[in-house]
Structure formats: C-alpha cells, structure tokens
C-alpha positions in Angstrom: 56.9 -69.9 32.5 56.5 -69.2 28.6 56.2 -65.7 27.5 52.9 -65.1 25.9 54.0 -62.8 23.4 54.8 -64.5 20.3 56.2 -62.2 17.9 55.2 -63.6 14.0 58.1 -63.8 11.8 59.9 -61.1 10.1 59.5 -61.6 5.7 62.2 -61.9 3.8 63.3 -58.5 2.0 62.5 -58.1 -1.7 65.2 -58.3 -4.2 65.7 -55.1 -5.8 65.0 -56.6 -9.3 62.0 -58.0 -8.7 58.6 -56.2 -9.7 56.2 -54.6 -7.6 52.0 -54.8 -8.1 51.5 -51.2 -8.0 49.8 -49.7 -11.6 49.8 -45.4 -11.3 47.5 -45.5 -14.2 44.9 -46.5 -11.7 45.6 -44.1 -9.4 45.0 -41.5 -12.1 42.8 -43.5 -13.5 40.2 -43.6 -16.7 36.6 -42.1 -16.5 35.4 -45.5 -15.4 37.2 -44.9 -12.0 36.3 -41.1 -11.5 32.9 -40.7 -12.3 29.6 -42.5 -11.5 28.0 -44.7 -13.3 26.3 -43.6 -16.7 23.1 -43.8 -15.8 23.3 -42.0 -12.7 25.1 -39.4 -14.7 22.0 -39.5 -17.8 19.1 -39.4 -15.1 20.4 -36.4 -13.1 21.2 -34.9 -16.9 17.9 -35.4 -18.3 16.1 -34.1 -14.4 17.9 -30.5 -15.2 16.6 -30.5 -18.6 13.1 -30.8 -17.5 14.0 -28.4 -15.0 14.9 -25.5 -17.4 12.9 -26.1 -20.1 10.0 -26.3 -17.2 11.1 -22.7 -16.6 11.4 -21.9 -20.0 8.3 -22.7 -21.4 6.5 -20.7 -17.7 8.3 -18.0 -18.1 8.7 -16.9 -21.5 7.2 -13.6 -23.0 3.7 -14.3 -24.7 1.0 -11.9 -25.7 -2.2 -12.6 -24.7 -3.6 -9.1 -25.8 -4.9 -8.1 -29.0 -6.1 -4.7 -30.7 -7.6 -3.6 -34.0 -7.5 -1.0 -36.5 -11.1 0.4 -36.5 -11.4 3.6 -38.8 -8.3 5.1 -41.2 -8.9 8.9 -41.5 -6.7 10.9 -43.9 -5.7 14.3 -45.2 -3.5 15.9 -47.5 -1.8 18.8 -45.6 -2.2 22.5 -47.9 1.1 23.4 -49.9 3.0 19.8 -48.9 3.1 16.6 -50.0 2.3 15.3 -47.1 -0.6 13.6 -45.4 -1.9 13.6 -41.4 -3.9 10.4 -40.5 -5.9 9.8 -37.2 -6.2 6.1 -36.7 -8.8 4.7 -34.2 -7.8 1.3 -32.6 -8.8 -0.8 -30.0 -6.6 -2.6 -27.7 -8.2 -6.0 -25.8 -6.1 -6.8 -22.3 -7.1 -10.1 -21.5 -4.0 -10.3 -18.7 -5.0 -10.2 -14.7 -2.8 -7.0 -14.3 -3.0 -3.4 -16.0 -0.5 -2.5 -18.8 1.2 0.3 -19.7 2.2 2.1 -23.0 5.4 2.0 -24.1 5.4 3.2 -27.4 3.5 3.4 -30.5 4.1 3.3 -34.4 2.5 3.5 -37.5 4.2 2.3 -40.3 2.5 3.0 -44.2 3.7 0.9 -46.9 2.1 3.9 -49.6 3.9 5.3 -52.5 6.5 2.3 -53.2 7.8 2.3 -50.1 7.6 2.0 -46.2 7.0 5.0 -44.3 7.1 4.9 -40.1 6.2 7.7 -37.9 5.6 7.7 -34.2 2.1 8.9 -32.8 1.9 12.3 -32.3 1.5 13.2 -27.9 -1.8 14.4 -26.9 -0.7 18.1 -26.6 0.5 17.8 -30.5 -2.4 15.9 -31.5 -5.3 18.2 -29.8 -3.4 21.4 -32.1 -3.6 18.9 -35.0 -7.0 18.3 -34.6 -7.6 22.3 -34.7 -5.9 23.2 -37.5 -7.2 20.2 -40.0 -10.9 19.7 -38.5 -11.5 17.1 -41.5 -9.7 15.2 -38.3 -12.4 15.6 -35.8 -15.1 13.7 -37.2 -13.7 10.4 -36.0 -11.7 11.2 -33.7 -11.8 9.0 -30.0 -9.4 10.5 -26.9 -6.3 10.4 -27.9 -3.7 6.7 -27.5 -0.7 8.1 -26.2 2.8 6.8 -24.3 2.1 6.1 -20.6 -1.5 5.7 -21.4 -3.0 2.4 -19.0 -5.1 -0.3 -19.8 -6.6 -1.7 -17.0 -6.9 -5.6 -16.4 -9.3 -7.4 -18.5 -10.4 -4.6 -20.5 -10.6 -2.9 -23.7 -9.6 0.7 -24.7 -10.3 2.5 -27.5 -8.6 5.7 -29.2 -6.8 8.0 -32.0 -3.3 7.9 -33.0 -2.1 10.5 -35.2 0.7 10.5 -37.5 1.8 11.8 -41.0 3.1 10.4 -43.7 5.8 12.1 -46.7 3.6 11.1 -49.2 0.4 12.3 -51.4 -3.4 11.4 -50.2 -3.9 9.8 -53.1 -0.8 6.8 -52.8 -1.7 7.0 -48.9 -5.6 6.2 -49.9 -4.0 3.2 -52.7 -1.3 1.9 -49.6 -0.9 -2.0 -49.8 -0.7 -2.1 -45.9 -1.3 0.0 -42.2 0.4 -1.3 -39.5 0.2 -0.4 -35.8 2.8 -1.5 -33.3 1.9 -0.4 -30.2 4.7 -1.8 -27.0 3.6 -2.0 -23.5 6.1 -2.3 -20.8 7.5 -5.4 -20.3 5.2 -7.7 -22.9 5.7 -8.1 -26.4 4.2 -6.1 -29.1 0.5 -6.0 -30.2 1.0 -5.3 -34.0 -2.1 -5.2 -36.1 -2.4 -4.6 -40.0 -5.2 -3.5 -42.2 
C-alpha cells in the first residue's frame, strides 16, 4: 500500500545576496494609498458646507422690527448750558414672540460734535417732567429698560435725555439717533 500523503517539495533557500520584492514605501505609503478617492473626499466636503452655511444663513441674528422718531421736544435748562429733550418713538414688532428692552440711547450730533446719553428711568423722568413742564405737552408714557413689546405689535413712548450743549445748536443738530437694544436681537436704530 502507498501512503496517501504526498508531502510537496521543500524550495530551495535564497541566497543571501539576492533581492527581495518587498517596497516599505508602500507600506507607509503616499496619499493615494491612505485616503479615498478624491471625489468621495470633495462630495462629503462640499455636503458639510451646505450643512453649515444651511445653519448659518437660519440661524443668524436679523431684525425684523422697526421704530420711528415721531416728535423732538427740547429745552434749555435755567443757569446751564444744557438742554433736556423728550423724544416720542414708536417701535413696530413684527416677530411671533414679545421683546424685551435692553437698553436705550440717544445720541445728538449738535454743537460740532457727538453727544450720547442714556434715557432717563421712569422715576427720573416723571420729576423731569415736573420741574420743566414745557416737557409735558408731548409727552406719551414713558420708554424705559425692561419695558415689553408684545408680539406683532407697536408701542409708542418718551425717552428723555440731555444733552451738554445750548438749545439753539441742539435745535440746528445735523442728526438724532435712537438706539434702542432688546434682549437677544439686534438693534433698532432710527435717525431723524
């Protein structure tokens, strides 16, 4: 009987002088090797740009309300050179939720140069009102810090501020400006 088993045949050793096939520089290879294809790579490149800019251009801070300066009342305060102005505006919230104020300013560009104050709080402004009743005769409620303006509506009222400068260069001003910052949304500036 034959044994089944046929063991195959042993190869000859290598010489020691003789090269081998095996390049490292593959192993560690080129970018070809390592990453995919380019276009994979540009597709899945240009799907996160949508992506962000998708968020981006969603969530970015816009203003979708709007005010006005109505009425410009001013008066030069006795023994200073100083004027107190009561500004009526109107602020339009044309968002689906209320806003809140944040802050308000009034900046003058009278006299040959820029003059900012904050308004006055409604405490200050109703003893301001008292002691220069020229004041009073346009006066609305008082705009103040905190003040809310509900969803899809308008709101109307008087800032008042002062100003280091004459009635006359106030009166001859090249430009009003109110600034008034609700929580969280940009500014709603108007000029007259």
């Amino acid at each position: 009987m034959s044994d089944p088993t046929v063991t195959p045949p042993v190869p000859p050793p290598v010489p020691p002088d003789q090269p081998s096939d095996f390049d490292i520089s593959e192993e560690y290879g080129t970018a070809r090797k390592n990453l995919p294809p380019a276009g994979i790579l540009l597709i899945c490149v240009a799907v996160v740009a949508v992506i962000v800019a998708a968020y981006v251009l969603t969530h970015r801070a816009h203003t979708v309300n709007a005010g006005s300066i109505d009425d410009v009342v001013a008066v030069q305060l006795p023994g200073q050179e100083m004027v107190m102005a009561a500004v009526n505006v109107s602020i339009h919230n044309n968002e689906e939720k209320p806003i809140w104020i944040k802050a308000i300013q009034v900046t003058a560009d009278a006299g040959g140069s820029k003059q900012t104050d904050e308004a006055a709080p409604a405490v200050d402004a109703q003893r301001y009102l008292q002691a220069v009743p020229e004041l009073k005769q346009h006066a609305l409620n008082f705009l103040t810090a905190e003040t809310q303006v509900n969803a899809m509506s308008k709101i109307s009222g008087t800032i008042i501020v002062t100003f280091p400068v004459k009635a006359d260069a106030f009166a001859a001003r090249k430009s009003l400006s109110v600034s008034i910052t609700p929580y969280d949304e940009l500014p709603i500036v108007m000029t007259k």
